[in-house]
C-alpha positions as CSV (number, residue, x, y, z in Angstrom):
1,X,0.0,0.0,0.0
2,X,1.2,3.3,-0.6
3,X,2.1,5.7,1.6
4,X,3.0,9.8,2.5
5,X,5.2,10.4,5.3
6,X,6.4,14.2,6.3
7,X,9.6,14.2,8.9
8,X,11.6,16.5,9.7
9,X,15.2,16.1,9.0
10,X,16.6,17.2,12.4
11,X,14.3,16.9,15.2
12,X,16.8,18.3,17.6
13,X,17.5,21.2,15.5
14,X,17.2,25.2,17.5
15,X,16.2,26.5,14.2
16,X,14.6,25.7,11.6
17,X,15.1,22.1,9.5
18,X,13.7,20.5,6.0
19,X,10.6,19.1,6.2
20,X,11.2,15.8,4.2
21,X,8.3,13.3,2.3
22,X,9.0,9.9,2.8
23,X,6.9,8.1,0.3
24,X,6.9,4.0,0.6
25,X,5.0,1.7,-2.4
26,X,5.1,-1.9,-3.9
27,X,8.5,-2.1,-1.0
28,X,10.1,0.6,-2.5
29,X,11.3,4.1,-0.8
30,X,11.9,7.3,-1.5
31,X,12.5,10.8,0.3
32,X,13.4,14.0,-0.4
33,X,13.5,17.2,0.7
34,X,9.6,19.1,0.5
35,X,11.3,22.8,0.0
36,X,9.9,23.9,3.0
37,X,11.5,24.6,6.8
38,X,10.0,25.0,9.9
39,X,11.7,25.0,13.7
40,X,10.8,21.9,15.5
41,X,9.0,23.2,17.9
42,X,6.2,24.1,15.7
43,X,6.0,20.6,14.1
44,X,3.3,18.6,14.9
45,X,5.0,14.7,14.7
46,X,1.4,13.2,15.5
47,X,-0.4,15.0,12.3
48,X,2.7,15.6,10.5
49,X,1.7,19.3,9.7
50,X,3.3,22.7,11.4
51,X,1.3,23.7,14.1
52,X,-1.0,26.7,13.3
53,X,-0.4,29.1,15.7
54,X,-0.7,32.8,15.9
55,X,3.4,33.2,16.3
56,X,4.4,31.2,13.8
57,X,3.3,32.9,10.4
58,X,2.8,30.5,6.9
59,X,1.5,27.7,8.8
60,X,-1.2,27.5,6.9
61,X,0.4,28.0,3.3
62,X,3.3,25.3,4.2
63,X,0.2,22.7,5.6
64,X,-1.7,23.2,2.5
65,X,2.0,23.3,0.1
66,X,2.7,19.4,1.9
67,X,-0.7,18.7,1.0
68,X,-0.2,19.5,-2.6
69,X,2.8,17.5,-2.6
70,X,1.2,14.7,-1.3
71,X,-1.3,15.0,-4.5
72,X,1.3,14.9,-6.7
73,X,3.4,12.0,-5.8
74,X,0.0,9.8,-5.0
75,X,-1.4,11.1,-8.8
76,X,1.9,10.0,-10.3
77,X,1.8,6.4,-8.5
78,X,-1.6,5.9,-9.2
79,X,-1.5,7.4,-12.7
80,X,0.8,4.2,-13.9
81,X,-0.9,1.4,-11.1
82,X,-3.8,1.9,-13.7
83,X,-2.0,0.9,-16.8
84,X,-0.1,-1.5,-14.8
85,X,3.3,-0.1,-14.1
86,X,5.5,0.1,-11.3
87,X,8.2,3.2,-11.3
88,X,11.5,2.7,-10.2
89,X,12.1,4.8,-6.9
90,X,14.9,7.3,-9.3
91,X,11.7,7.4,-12.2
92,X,9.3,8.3,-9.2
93,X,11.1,11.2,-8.5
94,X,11.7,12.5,-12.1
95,X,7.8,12.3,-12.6
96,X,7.0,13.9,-9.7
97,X,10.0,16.7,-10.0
98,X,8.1,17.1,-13.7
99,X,4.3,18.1,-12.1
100,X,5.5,20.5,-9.6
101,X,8.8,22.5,-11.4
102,X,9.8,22.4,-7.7
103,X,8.5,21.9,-4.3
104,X,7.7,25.3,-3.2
105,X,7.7,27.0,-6.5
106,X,4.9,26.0,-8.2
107,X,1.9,26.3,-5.9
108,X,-2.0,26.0,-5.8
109,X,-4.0,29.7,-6.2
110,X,-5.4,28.7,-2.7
111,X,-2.2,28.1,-1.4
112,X,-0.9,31.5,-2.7
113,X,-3.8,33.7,-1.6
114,X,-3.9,31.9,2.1
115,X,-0.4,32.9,2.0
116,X,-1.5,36.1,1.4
117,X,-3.8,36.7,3.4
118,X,-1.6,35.6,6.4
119,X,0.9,38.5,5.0
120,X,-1.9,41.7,5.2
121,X,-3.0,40.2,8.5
122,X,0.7,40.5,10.0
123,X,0.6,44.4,8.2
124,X,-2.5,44.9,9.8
125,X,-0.9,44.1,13.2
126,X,2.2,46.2,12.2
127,X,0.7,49.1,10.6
128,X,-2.5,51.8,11.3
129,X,-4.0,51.4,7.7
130,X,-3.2,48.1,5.3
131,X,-5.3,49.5,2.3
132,X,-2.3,49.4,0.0
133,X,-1.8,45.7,0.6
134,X,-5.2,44.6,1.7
135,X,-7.0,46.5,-1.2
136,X,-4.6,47.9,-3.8
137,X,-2.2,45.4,-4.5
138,X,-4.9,42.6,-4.2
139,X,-7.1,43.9,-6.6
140,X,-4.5,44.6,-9.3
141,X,-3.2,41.1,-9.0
142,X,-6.7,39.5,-9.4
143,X,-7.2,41.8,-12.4
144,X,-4.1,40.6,-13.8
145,X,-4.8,36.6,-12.7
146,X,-8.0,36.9,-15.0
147,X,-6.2,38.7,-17.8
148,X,-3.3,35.9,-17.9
149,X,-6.0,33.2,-17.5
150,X,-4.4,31.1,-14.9
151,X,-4.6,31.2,-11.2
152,X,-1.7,33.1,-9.5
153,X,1.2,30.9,-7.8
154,X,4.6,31.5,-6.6
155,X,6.4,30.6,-9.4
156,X,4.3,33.0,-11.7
157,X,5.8,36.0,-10.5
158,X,9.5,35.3,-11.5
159,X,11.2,36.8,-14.8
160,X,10.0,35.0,-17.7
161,X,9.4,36.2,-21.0
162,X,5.8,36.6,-21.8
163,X,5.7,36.0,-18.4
164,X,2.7,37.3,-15.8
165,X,5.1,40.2,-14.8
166,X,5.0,40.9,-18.6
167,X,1.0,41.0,-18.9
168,X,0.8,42.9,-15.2
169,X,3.0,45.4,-16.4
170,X,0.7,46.4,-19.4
171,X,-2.4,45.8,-17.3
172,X,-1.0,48.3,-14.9
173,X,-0.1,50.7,-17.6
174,X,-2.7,50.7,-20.1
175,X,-5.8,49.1,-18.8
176,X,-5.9,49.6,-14.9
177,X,-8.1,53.3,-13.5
178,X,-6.7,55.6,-12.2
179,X,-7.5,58.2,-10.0
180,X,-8.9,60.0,-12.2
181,X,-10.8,57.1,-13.6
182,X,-8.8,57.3,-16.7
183,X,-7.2,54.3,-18.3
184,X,-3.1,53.6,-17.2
185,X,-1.8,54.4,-13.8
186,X,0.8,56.9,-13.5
187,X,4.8,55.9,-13.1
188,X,4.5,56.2,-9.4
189,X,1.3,54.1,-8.8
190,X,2.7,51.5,-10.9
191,X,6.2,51.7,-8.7
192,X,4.2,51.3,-5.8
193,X,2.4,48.4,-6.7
194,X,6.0,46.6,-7.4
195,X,7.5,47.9,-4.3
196,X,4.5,46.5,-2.6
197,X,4.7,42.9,-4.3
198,X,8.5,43.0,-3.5
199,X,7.7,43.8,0.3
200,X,4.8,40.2,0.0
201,X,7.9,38.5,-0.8
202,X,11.0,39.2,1.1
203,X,8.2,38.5,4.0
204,X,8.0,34.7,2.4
205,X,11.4,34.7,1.8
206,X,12.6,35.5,5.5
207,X,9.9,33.0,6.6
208,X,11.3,30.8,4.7
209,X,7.7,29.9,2.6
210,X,9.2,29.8,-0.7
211,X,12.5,30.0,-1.9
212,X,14.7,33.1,-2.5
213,X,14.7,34.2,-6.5
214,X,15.8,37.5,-7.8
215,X,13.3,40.4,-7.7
216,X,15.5,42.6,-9.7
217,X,13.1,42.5,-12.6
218,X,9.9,44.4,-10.1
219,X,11.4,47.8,-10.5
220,X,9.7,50.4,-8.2
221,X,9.4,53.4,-10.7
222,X,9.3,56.3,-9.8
223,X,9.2,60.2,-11.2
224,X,9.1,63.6,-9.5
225,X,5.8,64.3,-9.2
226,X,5.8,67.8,-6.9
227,X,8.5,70.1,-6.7
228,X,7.1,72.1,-3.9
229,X,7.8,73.4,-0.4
230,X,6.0,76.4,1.7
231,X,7.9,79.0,2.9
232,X,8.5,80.5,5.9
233,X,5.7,83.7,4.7
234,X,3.1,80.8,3.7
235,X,3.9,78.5,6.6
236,X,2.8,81.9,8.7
237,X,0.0,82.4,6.5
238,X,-1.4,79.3,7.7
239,X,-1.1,79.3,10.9
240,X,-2.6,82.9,10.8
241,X,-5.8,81.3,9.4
242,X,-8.9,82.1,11.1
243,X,-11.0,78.9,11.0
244,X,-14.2,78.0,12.8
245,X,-14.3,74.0,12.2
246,X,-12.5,72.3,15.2
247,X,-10.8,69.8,12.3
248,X,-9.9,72.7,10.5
249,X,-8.0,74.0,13.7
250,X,-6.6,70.6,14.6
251,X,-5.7,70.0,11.1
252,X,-3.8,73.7,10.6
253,X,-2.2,73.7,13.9
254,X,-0.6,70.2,13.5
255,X,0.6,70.9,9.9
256,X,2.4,74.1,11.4
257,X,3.9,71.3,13.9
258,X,5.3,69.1,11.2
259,X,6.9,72.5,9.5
260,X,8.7,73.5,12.6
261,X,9.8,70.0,13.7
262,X,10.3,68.5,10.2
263,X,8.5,65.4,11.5
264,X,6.8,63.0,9.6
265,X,2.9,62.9,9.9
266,X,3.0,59.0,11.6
267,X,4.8,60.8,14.3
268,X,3.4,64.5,14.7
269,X,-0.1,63.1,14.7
270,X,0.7,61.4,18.0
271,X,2.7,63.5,19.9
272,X,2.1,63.5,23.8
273,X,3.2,64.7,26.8
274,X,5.6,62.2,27.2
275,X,7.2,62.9,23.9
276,X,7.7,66.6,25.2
277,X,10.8,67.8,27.9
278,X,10.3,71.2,28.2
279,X,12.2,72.2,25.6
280,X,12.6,69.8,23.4
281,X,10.8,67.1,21.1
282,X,12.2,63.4,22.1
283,X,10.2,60.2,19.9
284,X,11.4,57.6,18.0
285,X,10.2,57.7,14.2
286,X,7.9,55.5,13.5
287,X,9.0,54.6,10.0
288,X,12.9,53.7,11.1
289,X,12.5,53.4,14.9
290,X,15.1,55.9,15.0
291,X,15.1,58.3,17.9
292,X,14.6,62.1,16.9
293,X,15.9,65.1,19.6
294,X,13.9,68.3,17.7
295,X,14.3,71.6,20.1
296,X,11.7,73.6,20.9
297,X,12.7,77.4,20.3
298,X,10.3,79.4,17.8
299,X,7.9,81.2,19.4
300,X,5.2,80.0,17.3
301,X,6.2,75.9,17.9
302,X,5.8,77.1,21.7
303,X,2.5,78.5,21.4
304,X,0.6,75.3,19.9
305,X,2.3,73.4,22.5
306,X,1.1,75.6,25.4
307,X,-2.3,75.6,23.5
308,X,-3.0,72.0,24.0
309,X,-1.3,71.7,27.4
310,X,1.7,69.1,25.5
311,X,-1.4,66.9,25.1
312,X,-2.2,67.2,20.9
313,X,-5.1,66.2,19.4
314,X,-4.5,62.4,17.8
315,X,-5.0,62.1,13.7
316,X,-5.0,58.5,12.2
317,X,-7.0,59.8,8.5
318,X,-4.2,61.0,6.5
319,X,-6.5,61.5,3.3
320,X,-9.2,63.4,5.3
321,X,-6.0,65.3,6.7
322,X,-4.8,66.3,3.4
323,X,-8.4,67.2,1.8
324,X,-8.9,69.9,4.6
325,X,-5.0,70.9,4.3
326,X,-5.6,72.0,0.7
327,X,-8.6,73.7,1.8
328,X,-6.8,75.9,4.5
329,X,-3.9,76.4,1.7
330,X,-6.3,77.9,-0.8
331,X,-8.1,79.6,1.9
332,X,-4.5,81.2,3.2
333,X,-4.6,81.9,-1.0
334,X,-1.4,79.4,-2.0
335,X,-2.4,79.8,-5.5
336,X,1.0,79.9,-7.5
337,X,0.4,78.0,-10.8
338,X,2.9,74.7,-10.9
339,X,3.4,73.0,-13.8
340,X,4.4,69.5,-13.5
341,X,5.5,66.7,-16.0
342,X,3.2,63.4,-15.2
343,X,3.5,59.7,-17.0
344,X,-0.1,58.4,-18.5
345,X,-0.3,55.6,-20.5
346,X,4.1,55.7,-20.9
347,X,2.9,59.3,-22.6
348,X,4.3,62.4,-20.7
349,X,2.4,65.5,-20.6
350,X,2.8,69.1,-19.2
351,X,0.0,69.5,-16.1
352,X,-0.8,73.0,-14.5
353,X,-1.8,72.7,-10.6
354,X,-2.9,75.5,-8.6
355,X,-0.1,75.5,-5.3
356,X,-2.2,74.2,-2.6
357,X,-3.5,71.3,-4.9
358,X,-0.2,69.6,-4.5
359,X,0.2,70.4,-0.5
360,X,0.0,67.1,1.7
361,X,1.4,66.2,5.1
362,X,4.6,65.3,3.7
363,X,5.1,69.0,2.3
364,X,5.5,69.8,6.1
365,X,8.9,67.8,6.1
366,X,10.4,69.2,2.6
367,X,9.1,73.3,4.1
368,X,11.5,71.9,7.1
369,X,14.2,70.5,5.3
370,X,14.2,73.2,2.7
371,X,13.8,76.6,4.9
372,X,16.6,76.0,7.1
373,X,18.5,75.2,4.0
374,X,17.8,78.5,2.2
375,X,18.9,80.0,5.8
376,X,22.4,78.5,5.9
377,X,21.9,76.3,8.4
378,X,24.3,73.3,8.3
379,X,23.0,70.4,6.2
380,X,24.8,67.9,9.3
381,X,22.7,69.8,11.7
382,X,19.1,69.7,9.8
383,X,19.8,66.2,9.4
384,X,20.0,66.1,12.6
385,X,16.7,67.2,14.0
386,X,15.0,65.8,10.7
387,X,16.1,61.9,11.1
388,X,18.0,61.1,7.5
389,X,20.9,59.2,7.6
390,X,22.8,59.8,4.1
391,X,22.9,62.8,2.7
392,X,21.8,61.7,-0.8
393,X,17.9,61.1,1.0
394,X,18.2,64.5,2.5
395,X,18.9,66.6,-1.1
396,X,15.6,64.6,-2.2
397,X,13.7,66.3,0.7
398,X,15.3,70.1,-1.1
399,X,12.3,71.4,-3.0
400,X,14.0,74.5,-4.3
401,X,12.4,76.0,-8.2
402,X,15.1,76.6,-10.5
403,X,13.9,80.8,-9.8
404,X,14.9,80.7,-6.8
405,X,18.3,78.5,-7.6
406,X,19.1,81.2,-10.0
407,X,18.6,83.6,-7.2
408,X,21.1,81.7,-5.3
409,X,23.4,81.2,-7.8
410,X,23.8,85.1,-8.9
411,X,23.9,86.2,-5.3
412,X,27.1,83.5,-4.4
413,X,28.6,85.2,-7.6
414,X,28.4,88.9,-6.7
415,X,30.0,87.7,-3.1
416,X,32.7,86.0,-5.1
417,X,33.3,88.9,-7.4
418,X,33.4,91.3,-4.5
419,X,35.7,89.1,-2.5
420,X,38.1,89.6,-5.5
């Protein structure tokens, strides 16, 4: 009678060990290795399966992967029992090699979605808001799953010619809606979709669900959307505002925050007491879990803070945070025309923006980053307060216009000339 066996090949092991099939038939044997590791402790010897348990994530996609394999080798030994045929053990393993490409690599769609699913429930205990995974990403893959015809596995999302990548790429560029409900996402929605699928798997790769392969061919795109910062006039402007709607107050008063701290919006919208020592600003950066030291000294940084007692109103809606931010911007009448080069379609084209259409939380950071810049403060020193470790990230964060580089450039030159 035939038979399945999943061991593990070193129960004794203090990390993690191949899970091996054993299969025995007509007193033959064979074993080898299923693809798939898992530490001993979170082997089940009785069942044979890993153990499903909260800590151990990809439990369920490496059960259901062993039970695909078991499938496979009992199809291939039936398969030739009907016409009467016996396999040697070396044949066995050829024919069952040639159904599944590999043991991890080519896997069921359940198996693959499972596994994803187990990914956006980690994010979701990682992260505030999973949309980009739990929503975005999913539904372009499903979109391109029913344009390629096939269900989506593992294997499918390697660099092959013609490939799945191939016919998600042009889905992605020509097909999928945008936001404007037009046809073809832009160069940076498409980027973020790859960085996004890139992130789903360096989490299977670490937890060791599937096998490392090369991701170089997901390339996160990206183009220079914005080129804007608000000065130190406009930041004032703002906070100036007179505004009735206690989110239009919250919304304006932390925004001036971010300006004068240079913090990220994950960490200003959650500043507290604690966070505050008199005169200074001491959290650690939710994005890099780097700790920030940001000094309290403008007058206007002190007054918010002895507004709301250190304690400041918590914001987790970044999208209703940016919606009223333009409003306050076009209200504080930030209505410079910007024209900005965007990707549709792989077709570039010249689009005009009104200032304060482009504003979002982030422009806080670059106003930061770029004011104290334009004031001749040390680039070591903003660096500093803002959190970036190389200087190459910082220079991204400098939105200067080429007028106002001009500006810069004459005025060096005249204090060269004069210094002659």
């Amino acid at each position: 009678m035939a038979k399945v066996k999943f061991n593990l090949n070193n129960e004794s092991s203090t990390t993690s060990t191949r899970i091996m099939l054993i299969f025995n038939y007509d007193n033959k044997r064979i074993k080898l290795s299923t693809g798939y590791s898992v530490p001993p402790k979170y082997w089940n010897k009785k069942t044979q399966r890993v153990r499903e348990v909260m800590e151990y994530f990809g439990s369920t996609e490496i059960n259901e992967g062993l039970e695909e394999l078991s499938r496979v080798i009992l199809k291939v030994y039936n398969d030739h029992l009907k016409i009467g045929v016996t396999l040697s053990a070396e044949r066995m393993k050829e024919q069952v090699m040639q159904l599944r490409e590999s043991p991890k690599h080519l896997l069921s769609t359940s198996v693959f979605w499972n596994t994803y699913n187990d990914f956006v429930k980690h994010k979701r205990d990682t992260l505030r808001v999973v949309k980009d995974y739990h929503y975005s990403l999913r539904k372009h893959m499903l979109a391109g799953e029913k344009i390629y015809g096939s269900p989506l596995n593992f294997s499918m999302l390697k660099n092959r010619p013609n490939g799945f990548i191939d016919v998600f790429d042009h889905y992605l560029t020509y097909t999928a809606l945008n936001a404007k409900g037009e046809k073809g996402m832009s160069v940076n929605s498409i980027g973020k979709q790859y960085k996004n699928m890139k992130v789903f798997l360096n989490w299977c790769f670490d937890r060791e669900i599937i096998p490392p392969f090369s991701l170089k061919h997901l390339v996160s795109k990206s183009e220079e959307v914005d080129s804007i910062y608000l000065s130190e006039r406009e930041v004032k402007a703002i906070s100036e505002l007179e505004v009735s709607s206690d989110k239009k107050v919250v919304v304006r008063d932390l925004f001036v925050i971010g300006c004068e701290t240079g913090l990220r919006f994950s960490d200003f919208s959650r500043l507290q007491p604690h966070h505050i020592k008199a005169d200074r600003i001491e959290i650690h950066q939710k994005k890099t879990s780097m700790k920030v030291i940001v000094p309290v000294c403008t007058d206007l940084l002190k007054s918010i803070l002895k507004k709301y007692n250190n304690k400041l109103p918590q914001v987790e809606n970044v999208t209703e945070f940016n919606k009223i931010l333009r409003e306050l911007c076009q209200q504080a009448n930030i209505t410079d025309e910007i024209t900005v080069l965007r990707s549709n379609a792989n077709v570039k084209k010249e689009v005009i923006f009104k200032k304060y259409e482009l504003v979002t939380s982030h422009t806080c950071r670059r106003s930061f980053c770029t004011n104290h810049f334009l004031n001749d403060m040390p680039v070591t020193l903003i660096m500093a307060i803002s959190g970036h470790k190389t200087e190459r990230a910082f220079m991204r964060y400098l939105k200067i216009d080429n007028g106002k580089k001009v500006d810069m450039f004459r005025e060096n030159m005249e204090k060269r000339i004069k210094g002659r």
